[in-house]
C-alpha positions, 0 to 999 in steps of 0.5 A: 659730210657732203651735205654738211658741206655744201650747205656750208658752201651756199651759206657763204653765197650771201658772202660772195655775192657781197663781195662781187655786188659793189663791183659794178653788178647792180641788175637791171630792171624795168625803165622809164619806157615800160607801160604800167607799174609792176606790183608786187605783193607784200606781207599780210597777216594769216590768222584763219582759212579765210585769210589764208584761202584768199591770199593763195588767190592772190598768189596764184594771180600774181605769179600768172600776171607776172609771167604774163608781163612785158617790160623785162630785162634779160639778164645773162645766165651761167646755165644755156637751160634757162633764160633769167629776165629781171624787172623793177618792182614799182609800187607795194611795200617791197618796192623801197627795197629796190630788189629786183624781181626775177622770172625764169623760162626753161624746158626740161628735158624727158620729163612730163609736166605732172611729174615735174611738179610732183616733185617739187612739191615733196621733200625731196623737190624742196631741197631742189629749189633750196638745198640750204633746207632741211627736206624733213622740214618740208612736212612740217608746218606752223599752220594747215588751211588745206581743208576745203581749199583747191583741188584734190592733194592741194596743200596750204600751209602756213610755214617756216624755214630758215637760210642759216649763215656763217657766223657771225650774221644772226639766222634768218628766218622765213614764215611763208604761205605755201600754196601747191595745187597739182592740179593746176601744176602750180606752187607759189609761196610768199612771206607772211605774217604769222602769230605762231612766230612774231615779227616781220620783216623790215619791209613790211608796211603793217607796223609789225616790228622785227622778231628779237635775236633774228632776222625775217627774211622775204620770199615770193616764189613761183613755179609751174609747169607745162607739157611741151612737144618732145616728151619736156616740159617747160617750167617757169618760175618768179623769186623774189628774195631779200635776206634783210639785215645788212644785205644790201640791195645789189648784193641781193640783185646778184644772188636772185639774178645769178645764183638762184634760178641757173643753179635751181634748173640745172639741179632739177634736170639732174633730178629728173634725170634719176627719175627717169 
């Protein structure tokens, strides 16, 4: 019952931050004076391992060139664990959507870099990054590309998931790339395109159209760690998201810049906290 009920509760975060968005918060991201364009990968097809190994390259450049970028915005944060910074995306398909992208930097406390990511590459670190999920879906998948790819226990995996929403708003629906090399003490995951499930989002600049009776949602996700002094670790994350349909654009800037990354480190120091 109580998980039935805090799912109902973030289902109607999309709800709440409609309401709040057109009161003025519209987000903040890179200006005029910021050197270079930010890029930010869109949508591609993945129908081999060939496709799928050479996007999980991509991602890991694109989440390590985003950390390392300059020209972001700090944006308040409810939670003192995180700092929450935001920035325009310039060019790529996404770009029209005027969504910002989001980064986050905190240290969490007590906890090594190796098990931080061991836990959120499994079921239960899953339902921390989204607690609307299902953790019994974490080792399904649409299609697995991890033969021959990163190091050892490294997954690559063409998946679903779904962010239900109260009626009467129509589900929406991911089809990602999830990338998780512990190795590396890294995990990225972006929306793909995807045979097994038709359809794209409406951002997608390939021409695929919509699925019927749903909505495609976009996701660019990133997470790593790093050992830091003290027995912590700092972890460091990117999102991108857009729910699609009638999700506008400041409504989305408000759910990415305030109420996925705060809430997401203050879960995942309580979950390590329990482990320890």
């Amino acid at each position: 019952m109580g998980r039935a009920l805090a799912c109902c509760a973030l289902a109607l975060v999309p709800l709440v931050g409609f309401l709040l968005a057109p009161l003025g918060w519209g987000g903040s991201g890179g200006g005029a004076d910021v050197v270079g364009q930010l890029y930010v990968d869109g949508e591609v097809w993945i129908d081999d391992a060939t496709s799928a190994f050479d996007m999980a390259a991509v991602m890991f450049a694109e989440a390590r060139a985003l950390w390392a970028s300059d020209g972001w915005h700090r944006v308040s944060s409810p939670s003192a664990r995180v700092t929450v910074e935001s920035r325009r995306i310039d060019a790529g398909a996404f770009a029209r959507s005027g969504v910002l992208v989001t980064r986050g930097t905190g240290v969490i406390k007590n906890a090594t870099a190796d098990a931080t990511i061991r836990l959120l590459t499994s079921p239960e670190g899953f339902f921390v990054i989204n607690p609307m999920s299902d953790p019994k879906e974490f080792g399904e998948y649409l299609e697995d590309f991890s033969a021959g790819w990163g190091n050892a226990d490294a997954r690559l995996e063409v998946a679903e998931a779904k962010a239900p929403l109260p009626p009467p708003f129509l589900p929406r629906e991911f089809v990602v790339l999830n990338a998780m090399d512990p190795a590396e003490r890294l995990f990225v995951s972006k929306s793909v395109l995807h045979r097994s499930r038709p359809g794209g989002s409406e951002f997608n600049d390939l021409g695929v159209p919509p699925p019927e009776g749903k909505v495609r949602a976009l996701n660019t996700f990133a997470v790593a760690a790093d050992d830091v002094d003290g027995g912590h670790c700092r972890v460091r994350t990117i999102n991108f998201a857009h729910l699609g349909g009638w999700s506008s654009t400041a409504m989305m800037n408000w759910i990415n810049c305030k109420a996925f990354l705060a809430p997401l480190y203050d879960r995942l120091q309580a979950k390590m906290d329990k482990l320890d």
